[in-house]
MIZASE-313898 format. One line per 3 residues: number of its first residue (from 1); for each residue x, y, z of N, C-alpha, C. Coordinates in steps of 0.02 Angstrom, whole numbers, plus 32768, in hexadecimal, padded with zeros to 4 digits. Example, Ala and Ser with C-alpha at 12.3 -4.5 7.8 and 13.67 -1.06 7.14 Angstrom:
REM residues 2
1	8294,7EE4,8186,8267,7F1F,8186,8294,7F5B,8186 | 8282,7F90,8162,82AC,7FCB,8165,8285,8002,818A
This chain:
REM residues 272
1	F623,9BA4,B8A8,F661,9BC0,B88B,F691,9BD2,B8C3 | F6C8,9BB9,B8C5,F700,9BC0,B8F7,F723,9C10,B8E9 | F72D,9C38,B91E,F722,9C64,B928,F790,9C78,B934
4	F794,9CB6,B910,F7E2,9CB8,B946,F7F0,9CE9,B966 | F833,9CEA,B980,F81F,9D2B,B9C5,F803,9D6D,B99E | F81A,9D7E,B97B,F81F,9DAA,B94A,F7D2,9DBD,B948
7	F7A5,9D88,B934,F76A,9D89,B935,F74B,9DAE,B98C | F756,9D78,B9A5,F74C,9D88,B9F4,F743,9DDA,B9F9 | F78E,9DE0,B9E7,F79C,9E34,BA0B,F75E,9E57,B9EB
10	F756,9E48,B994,F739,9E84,B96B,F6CE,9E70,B98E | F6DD,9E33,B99E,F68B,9E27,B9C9,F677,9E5C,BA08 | F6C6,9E72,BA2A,F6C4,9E80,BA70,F6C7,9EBB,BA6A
13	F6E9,9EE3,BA2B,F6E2,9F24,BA02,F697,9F4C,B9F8 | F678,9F11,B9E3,F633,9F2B,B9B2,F607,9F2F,B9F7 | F616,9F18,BA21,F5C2,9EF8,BA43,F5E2,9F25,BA96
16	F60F,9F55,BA8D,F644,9F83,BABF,F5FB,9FB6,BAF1 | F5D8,9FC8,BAB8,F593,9FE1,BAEF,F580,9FA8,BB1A | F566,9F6E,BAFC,F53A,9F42,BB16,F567,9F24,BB61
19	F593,9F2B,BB48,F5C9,9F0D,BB89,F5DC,9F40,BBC3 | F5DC,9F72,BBA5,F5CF,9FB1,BBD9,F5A4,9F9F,BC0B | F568,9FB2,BBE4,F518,9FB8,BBFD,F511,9F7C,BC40
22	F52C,9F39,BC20,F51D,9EF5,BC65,F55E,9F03,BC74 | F596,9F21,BC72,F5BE,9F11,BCB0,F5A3,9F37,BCF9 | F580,9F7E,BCCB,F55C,9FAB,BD0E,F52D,9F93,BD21
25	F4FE,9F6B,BD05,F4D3,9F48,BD0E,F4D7,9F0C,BD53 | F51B,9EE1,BD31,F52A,9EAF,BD63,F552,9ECC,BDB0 | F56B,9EFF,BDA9,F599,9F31,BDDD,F562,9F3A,BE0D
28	F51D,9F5F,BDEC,F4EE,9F78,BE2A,F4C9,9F40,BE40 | F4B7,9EF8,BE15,F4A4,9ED7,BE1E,F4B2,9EA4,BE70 | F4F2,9EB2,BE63,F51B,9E88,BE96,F4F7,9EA0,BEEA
31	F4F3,9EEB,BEF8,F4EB,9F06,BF2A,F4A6,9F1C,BF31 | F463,9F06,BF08,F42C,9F2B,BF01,F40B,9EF4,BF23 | F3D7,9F3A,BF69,F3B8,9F0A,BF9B,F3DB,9F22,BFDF
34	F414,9F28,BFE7,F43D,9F43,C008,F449,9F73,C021 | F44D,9F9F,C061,F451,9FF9,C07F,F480,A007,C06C | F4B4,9FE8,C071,F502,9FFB,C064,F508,A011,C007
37	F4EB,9FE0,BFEE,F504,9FBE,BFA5,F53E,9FB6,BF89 | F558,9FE4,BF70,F5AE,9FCE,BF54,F5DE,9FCA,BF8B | F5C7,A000,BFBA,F5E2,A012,BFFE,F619,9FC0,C01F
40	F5E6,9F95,C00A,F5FC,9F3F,C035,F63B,9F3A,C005 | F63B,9F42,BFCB,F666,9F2B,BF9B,F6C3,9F40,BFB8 | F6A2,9F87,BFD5,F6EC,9FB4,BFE1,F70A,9F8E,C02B
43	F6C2,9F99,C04F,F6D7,9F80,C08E,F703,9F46,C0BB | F6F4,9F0F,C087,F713,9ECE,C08F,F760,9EDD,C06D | F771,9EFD,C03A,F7BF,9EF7,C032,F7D9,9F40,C06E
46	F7BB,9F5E,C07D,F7CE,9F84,C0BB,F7E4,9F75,C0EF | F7C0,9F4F,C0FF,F7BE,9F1B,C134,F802,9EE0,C141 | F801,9ECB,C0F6,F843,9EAB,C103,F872,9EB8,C106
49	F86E,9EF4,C0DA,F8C3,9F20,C0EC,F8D1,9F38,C123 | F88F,9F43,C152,F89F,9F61,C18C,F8BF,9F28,C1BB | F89F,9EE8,C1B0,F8AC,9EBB,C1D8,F8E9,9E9C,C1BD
52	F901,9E9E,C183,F95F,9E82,C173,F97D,9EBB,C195 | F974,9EE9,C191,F9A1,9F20,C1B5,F9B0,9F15,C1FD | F974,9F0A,C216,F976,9EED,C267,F9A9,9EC6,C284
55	F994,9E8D,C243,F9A6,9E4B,C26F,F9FE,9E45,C25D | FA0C,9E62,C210,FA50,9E60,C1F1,FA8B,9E9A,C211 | FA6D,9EDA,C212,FA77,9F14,C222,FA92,9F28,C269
58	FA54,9F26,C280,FA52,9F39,C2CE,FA5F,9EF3,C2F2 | FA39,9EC5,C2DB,FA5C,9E91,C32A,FA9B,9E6D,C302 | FA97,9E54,C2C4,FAC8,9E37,C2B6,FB2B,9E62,C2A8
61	FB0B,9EB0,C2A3,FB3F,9ED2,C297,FB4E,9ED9,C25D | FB3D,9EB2,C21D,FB48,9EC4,C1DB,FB7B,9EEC,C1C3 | FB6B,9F23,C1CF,FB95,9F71,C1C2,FB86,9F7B,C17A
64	FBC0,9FB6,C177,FBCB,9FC3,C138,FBEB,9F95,C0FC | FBC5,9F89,C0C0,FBFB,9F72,C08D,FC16,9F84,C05D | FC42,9F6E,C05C,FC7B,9F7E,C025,FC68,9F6E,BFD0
67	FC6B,9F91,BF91,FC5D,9F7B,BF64,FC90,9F7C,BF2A | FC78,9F9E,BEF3,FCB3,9FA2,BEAA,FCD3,9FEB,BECC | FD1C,9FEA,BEA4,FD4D,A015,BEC9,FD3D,A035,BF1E
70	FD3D,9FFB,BF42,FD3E,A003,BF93,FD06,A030,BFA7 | FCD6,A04C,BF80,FC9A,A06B,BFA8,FC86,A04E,BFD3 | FC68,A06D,C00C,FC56,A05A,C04D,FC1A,A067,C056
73	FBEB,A04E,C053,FB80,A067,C05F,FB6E,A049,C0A3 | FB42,A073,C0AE,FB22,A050,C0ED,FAED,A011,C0E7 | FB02,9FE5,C117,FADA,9F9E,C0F4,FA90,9FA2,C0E5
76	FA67,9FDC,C103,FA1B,9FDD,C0EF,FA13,9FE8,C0B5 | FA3F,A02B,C084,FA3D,A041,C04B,FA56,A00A,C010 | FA95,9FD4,C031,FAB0,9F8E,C01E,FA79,9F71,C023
79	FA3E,9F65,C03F,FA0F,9F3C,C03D,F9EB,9F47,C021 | F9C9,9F85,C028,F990,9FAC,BFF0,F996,9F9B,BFA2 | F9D6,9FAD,BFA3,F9DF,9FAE,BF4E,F9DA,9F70,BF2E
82	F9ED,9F3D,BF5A,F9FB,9EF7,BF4F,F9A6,9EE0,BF36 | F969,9EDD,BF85,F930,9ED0,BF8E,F907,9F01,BF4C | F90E,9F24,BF3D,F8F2,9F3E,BEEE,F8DA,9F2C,BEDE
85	F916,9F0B,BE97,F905,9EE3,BE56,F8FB,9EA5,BE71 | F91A,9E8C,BEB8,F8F3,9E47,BECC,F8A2,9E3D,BEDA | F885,9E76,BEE1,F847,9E7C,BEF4,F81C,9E67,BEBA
88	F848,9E9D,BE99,F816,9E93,BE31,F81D,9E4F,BE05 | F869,9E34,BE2D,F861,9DFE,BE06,F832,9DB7,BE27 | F82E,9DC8,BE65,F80E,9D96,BE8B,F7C5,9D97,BE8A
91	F79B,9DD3,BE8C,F74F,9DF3,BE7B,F74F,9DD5,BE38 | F781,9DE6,BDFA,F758,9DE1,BDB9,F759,9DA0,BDAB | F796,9D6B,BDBB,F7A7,9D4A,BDB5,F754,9D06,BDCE
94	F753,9D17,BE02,F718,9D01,BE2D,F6E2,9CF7,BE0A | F6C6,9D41,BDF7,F67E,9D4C,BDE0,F688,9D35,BD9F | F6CA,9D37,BD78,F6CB,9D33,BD18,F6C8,9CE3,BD2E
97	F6E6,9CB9,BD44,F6C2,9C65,BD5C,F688,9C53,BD47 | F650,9C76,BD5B,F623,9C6A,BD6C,F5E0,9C86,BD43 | F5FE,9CB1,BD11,F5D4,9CE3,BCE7,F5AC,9CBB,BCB6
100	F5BC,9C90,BCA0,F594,9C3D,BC76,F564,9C35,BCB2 | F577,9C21,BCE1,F539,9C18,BD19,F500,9C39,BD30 | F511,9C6C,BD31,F4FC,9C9A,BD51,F4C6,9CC0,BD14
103	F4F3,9CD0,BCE1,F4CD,9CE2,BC98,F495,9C9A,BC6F | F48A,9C78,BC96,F479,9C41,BC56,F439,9C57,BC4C | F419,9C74,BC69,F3CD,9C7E,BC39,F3E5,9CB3,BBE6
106	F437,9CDE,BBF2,F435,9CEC,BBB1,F466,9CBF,BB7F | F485,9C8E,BBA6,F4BD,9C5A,BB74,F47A,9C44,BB50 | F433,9C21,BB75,F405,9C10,BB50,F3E2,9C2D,BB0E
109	F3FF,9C67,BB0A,F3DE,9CA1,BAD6,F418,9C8D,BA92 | F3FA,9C79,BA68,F408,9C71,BA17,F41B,9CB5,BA10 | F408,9CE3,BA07,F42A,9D25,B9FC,F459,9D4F,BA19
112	F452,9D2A,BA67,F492,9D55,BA86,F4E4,9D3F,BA86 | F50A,9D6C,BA74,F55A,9D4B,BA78,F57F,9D4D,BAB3 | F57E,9D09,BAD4,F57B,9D05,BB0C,F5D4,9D09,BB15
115	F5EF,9D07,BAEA,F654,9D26,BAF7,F63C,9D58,BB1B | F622,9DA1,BB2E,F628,9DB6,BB44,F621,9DDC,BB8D | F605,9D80,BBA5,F5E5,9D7F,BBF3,F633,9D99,BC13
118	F670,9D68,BC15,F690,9D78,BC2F,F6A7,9DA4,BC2D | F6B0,9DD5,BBF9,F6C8,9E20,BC09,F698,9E43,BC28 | F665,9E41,BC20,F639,9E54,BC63,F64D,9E4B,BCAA
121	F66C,9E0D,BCC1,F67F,9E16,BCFC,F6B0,9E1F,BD1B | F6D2,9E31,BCF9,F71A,9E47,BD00,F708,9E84,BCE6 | F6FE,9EB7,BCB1,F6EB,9EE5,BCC3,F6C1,9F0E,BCF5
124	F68C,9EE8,BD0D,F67E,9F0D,BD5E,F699,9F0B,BD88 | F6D5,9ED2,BD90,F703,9ED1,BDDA,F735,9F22,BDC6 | F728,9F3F,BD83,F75F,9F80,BD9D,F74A,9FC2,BDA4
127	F6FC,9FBF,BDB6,F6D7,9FFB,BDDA,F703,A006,BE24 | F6FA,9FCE,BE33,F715,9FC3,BE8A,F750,9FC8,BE80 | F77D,9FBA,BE4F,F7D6,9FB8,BE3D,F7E4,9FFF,BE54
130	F7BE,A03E,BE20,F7CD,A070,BE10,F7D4,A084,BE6E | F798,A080,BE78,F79A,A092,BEBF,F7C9,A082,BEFE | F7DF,A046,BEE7,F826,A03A,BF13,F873,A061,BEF8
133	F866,A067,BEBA,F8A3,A07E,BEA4,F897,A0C7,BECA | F861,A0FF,BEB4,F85E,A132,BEDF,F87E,A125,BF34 | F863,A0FF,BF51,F87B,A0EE,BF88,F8B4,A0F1,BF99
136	F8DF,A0CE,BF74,F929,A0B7,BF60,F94A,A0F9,BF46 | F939,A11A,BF49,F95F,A15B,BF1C,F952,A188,BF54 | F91C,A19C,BF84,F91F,A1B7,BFB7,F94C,A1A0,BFF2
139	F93A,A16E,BFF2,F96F,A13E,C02D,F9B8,A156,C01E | F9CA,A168,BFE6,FA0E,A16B,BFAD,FA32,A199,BFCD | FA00,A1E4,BFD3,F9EE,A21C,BFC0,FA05,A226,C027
142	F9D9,A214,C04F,F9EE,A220,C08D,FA2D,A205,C09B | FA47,A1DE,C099,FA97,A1AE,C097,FACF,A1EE,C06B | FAAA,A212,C041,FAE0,A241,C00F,FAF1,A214,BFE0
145	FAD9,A1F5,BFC0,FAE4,A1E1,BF8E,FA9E,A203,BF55 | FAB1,A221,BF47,FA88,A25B,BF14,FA89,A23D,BEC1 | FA50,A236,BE9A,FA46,A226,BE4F,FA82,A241,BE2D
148	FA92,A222,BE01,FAB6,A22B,BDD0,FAB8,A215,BD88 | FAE6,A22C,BD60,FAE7,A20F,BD23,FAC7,A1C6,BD2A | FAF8,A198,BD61,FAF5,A159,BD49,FAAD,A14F,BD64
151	FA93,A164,BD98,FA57,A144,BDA9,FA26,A125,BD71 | FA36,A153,BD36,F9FB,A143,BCF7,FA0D,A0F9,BCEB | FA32,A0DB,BCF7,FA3F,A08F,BCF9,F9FE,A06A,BD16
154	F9E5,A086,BD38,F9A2,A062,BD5B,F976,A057,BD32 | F96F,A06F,BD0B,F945,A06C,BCC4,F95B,A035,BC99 | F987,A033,BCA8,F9B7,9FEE,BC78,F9B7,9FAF,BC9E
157	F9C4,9F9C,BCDA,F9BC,9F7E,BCF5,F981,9F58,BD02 | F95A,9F8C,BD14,F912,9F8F,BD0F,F8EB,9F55,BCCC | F8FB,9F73,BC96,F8F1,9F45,BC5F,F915,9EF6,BC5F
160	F959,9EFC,BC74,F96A,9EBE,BC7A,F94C,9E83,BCA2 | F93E,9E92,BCD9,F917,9E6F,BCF7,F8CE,9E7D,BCE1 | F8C1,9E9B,BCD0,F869,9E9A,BCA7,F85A,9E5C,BC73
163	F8AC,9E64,BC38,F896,9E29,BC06,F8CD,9DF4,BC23 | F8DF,9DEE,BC78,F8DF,9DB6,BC76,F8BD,9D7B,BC96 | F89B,9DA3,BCC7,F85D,9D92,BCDC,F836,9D81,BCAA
166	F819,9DA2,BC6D,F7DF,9D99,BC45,F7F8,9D4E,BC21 | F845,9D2C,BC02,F857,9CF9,BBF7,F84E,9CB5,BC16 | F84C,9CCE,BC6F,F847,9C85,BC7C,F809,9C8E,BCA7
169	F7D7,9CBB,BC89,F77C,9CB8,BC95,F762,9C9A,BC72 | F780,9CA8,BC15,F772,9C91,BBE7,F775,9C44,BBFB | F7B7,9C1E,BC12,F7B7,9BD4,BC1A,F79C,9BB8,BC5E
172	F793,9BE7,BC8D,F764,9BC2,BCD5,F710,9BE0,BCD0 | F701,9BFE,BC9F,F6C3,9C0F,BC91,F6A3,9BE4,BC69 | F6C3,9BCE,BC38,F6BA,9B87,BBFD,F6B8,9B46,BC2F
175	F6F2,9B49,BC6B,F6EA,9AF4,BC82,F6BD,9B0F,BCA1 | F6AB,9B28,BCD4,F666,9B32,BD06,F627,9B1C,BCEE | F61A,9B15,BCA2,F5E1,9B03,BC90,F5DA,9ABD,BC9A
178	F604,9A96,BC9A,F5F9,9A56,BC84,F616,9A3D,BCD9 | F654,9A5F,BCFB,F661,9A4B,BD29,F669,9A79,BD82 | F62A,9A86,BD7B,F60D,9AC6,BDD0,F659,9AC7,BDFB
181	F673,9A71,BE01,F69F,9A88,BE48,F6E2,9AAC,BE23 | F6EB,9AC6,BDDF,F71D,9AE6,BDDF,F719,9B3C,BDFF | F6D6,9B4C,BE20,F6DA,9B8B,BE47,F702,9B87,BE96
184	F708,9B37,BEA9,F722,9B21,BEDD,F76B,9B20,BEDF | F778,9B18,BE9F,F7D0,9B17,BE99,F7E4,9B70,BE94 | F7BB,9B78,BE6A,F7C7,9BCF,BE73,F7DF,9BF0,BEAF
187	F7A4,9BCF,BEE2,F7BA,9C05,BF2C,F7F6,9BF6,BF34 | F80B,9B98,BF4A,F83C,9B7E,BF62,F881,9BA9,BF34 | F871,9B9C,BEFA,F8B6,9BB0,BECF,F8C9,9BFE,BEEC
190	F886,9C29,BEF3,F895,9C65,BEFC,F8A9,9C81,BF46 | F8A6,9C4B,BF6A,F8C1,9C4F,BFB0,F906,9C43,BFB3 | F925,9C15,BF7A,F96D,9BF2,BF95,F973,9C30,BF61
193	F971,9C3E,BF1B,F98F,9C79,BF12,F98C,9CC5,BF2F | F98C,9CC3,BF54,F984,9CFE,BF78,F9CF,9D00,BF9C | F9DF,9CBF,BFC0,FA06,9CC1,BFE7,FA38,9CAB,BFC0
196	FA30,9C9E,BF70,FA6F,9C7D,BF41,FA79,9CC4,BF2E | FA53,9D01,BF29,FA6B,9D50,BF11,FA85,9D78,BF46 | FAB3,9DAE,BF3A,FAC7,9DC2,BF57,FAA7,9E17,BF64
199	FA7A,9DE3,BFAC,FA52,9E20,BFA7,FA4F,9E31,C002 | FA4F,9E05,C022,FA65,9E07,C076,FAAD,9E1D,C07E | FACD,9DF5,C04D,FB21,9DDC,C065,FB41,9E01,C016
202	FB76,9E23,C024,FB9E,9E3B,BFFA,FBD2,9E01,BFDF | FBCD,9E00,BF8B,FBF6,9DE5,BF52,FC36,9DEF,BF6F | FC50,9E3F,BF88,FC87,9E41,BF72,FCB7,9E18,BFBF
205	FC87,9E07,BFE7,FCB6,9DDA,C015,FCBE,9D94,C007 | FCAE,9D78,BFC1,FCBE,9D38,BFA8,FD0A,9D33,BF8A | FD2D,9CFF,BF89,FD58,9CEF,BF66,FD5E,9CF1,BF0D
208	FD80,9D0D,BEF1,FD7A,9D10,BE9D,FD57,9CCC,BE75 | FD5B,9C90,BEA5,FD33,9C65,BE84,FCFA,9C62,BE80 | FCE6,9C5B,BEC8,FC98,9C69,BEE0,FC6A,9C94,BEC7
211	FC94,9CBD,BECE,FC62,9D06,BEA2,FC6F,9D02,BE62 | FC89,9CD8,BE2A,FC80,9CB8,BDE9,FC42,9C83,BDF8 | FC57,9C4A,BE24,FC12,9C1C,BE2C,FBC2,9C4C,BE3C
214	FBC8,9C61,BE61,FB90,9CA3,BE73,FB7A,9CBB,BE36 | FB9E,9CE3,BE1C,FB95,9D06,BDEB,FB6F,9CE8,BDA7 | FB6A,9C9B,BD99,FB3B,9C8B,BD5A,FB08,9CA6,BD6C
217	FAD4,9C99,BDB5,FA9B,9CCF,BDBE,FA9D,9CFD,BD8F | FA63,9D07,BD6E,FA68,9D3A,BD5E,FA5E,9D7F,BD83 | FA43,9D6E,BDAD,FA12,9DB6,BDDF,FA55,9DC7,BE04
220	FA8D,9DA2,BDF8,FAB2,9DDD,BE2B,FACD,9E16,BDDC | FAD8,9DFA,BDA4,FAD9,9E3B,BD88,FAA5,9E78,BD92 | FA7B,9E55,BDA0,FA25,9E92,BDB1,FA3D,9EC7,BDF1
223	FA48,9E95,BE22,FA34,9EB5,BE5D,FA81,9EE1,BE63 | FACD,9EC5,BE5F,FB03,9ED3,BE51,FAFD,9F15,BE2A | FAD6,9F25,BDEA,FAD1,9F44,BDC2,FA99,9F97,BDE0
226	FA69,9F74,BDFE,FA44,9FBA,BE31,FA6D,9FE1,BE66 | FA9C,9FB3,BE83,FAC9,9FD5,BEAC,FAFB,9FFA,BE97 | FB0E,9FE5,BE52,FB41,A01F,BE25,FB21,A052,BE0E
229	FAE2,A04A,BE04,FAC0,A090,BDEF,FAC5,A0B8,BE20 | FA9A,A097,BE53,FA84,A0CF,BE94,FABA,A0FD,BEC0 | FAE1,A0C8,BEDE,FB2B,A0E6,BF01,FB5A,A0CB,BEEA
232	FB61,A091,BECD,FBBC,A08E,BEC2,FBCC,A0B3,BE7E | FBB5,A0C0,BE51,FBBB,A0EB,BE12,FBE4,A0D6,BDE3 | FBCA,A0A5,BDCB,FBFA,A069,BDA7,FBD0,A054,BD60
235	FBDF,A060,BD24,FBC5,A058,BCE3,FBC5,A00D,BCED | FB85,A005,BCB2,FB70,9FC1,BCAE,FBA8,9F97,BC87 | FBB6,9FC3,BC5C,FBF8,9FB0,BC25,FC2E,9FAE,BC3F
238	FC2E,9FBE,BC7A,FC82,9FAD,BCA0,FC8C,9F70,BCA4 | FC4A,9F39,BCA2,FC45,9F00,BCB9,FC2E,9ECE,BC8D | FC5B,9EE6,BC36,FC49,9EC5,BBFE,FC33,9E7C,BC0E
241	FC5D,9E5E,BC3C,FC5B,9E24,BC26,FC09,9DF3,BC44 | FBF8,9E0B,BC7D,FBC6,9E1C,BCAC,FB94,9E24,BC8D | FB9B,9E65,BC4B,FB68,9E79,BC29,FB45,9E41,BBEF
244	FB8E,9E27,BBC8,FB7D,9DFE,BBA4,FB63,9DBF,BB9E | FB7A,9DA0,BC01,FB54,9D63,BC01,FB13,9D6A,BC2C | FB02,9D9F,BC44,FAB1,9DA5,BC57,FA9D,9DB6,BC0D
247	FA93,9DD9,BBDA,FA82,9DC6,BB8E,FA7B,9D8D,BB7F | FA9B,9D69,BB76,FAB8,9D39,BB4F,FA7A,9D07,BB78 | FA7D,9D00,BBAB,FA5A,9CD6,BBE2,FA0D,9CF6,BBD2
250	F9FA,9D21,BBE9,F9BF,9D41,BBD3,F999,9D2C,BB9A | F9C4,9D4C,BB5C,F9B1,9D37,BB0D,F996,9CE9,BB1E | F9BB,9CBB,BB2A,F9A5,9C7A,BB1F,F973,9C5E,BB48
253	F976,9C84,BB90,F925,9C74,BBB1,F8F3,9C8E,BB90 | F8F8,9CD4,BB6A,F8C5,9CE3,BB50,F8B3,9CCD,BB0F | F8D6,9CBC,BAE9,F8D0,9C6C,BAAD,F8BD,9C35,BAD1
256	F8D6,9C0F,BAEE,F8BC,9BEB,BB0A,F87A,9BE1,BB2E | F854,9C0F,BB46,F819,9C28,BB6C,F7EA,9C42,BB3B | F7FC,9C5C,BAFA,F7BC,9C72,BACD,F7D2,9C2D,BAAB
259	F7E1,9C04,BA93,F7E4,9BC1,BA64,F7C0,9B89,BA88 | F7C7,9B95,BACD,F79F,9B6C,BAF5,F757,9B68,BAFC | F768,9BB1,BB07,F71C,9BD3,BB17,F6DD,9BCF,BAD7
262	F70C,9BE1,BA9B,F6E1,9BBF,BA5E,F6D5,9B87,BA57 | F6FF,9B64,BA51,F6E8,9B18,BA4A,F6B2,9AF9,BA82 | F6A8,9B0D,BAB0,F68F,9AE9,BADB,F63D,9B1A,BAD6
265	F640,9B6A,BAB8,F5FA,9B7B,BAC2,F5BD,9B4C,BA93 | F5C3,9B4D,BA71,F584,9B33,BA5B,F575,9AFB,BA7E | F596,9AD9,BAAC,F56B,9AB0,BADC,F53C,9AD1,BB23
268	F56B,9B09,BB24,F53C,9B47,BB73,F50D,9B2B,BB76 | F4DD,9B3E,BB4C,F48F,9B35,BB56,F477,9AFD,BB55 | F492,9ABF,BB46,F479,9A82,BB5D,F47D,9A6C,BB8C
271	F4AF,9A89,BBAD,F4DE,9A57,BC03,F4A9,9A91,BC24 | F4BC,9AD0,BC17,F47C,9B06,BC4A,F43B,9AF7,BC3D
């Protein structure tokens, strides 16, 4: 019986313990065996921020950038905010790939509903989220840029990139079964987008076109959107139009990614 989103959601509703339970499950899993354990998880995006700061910052000179109505941040806190939601979307994005793989002794289970591998792994990449955002709000906090109303935007944001990640897990979690090297395009894709977001290099030194071409990304509404919470203090709704086509874009990956994802399960367990 073909299933619709509608369905999906009220599956992902009912079974909200069970998905709890293995996302903590798969979270400690990741680091168990290990002295450090979660400890590695933090360390490696530490690491890189320390080292863009270096190389952009200090030898390249970077400076300060400029954002919505001429605010001026210091480029580490410009970087921080940026490296975030890039972190969560790159971790969940990664592991939700791969959750058919990785899960197949339960895709094999007649009783288990396996829609809900991928929110499993995208919900454990935001144990480690939460913890950068703390980060990010201290970092905020020494610079003088202190919480505010708008910060609660992070929460919003937060979700946006949560179900939009979970949309196109739903459709690289479905091909992975039948086709492994799409975990190979993943990295590659997630390397050139990195440097297609504006997350090194500031939007607002593009030309009005460019930063329209830029802008279908969706993740620069994400990452664009953490930096208005944190220090530039800029409502999400200032940026109707911004708002409506990361929606609009979203909605249809995530139709697109559960229609896929159905049609193609009841083969899981034969190809695994």
């Amino acid at each position: 019986m073909k299933k619709t989103k509608g369905g999906l959601i009220k599956e992902l509703i009912t079974n909200r313990e069970l998905i709890w339970k293995l996302a903590c499950n798969d979270f400690k899993k990741r680091y168990a065996g290990s002295y450090l354990g979660a400890l590695w998880a933090m360390i490696q995006p530490v690491v890189t921020i320390a080292m863009y700061y270096v190389v952009f910052d200090i030898i390249m000179g970077a400076g300060a950038q400029t954002g919505p109505r001429a605010t001026s941040i210091p480029y580490v806190l410009f970087l921080t905010t940026g490296l975030v939601p890039w972190f969560f979307f790159s971790e969940a994005l990664t592991h939700g790939t791969t959750a058919m793989v990785e899960y197949n002794y339960l895709v094999k289970k007649v009783v288990f509903n396996v829609s809900i591998l991928p929110v499993i792994k995208v919900l454990a990449a935001i144990f480690i989220h939460i913890f950068f955002v703390c980060v990010m709000l201290i970092m905020s906090c020494i610079y003088g840029y202190y919480p505010s109303i708008y910060t609660i935007q992070v929460i919003y944001y937060s979700f946006c990139v949560f179900v939009l990640t979970l949309g196109i897990s739903y459709i690289t979690g479905a091909v992975m079964v039948f086709f492994r090297d799409i975990a190979q395009i993943i990295g590659i894709m997630l390397q050139i987008g990195m440097w297609a977001t504006p997350i090194l290099w500031n939007i607002e030194n593009l030309s009005p076109t460019w930063k329209l071409i830029i802008s279908i990304n969706p993740l620069v509404y994400i990452v664009n959107g953490y930096r208005n919470a944190v220090v530039y203090q800029v409502w999400f709704f200032e940026d109707i139009w911004g708002t409506l086509y990361f929606w609009a874009f979203t909605i249809i990956v995530f139709i697109l990614g559960t229609t896929l994802f159905n049609r193609l399960k009841p083969h899981f367990a034969d190809v695994l």
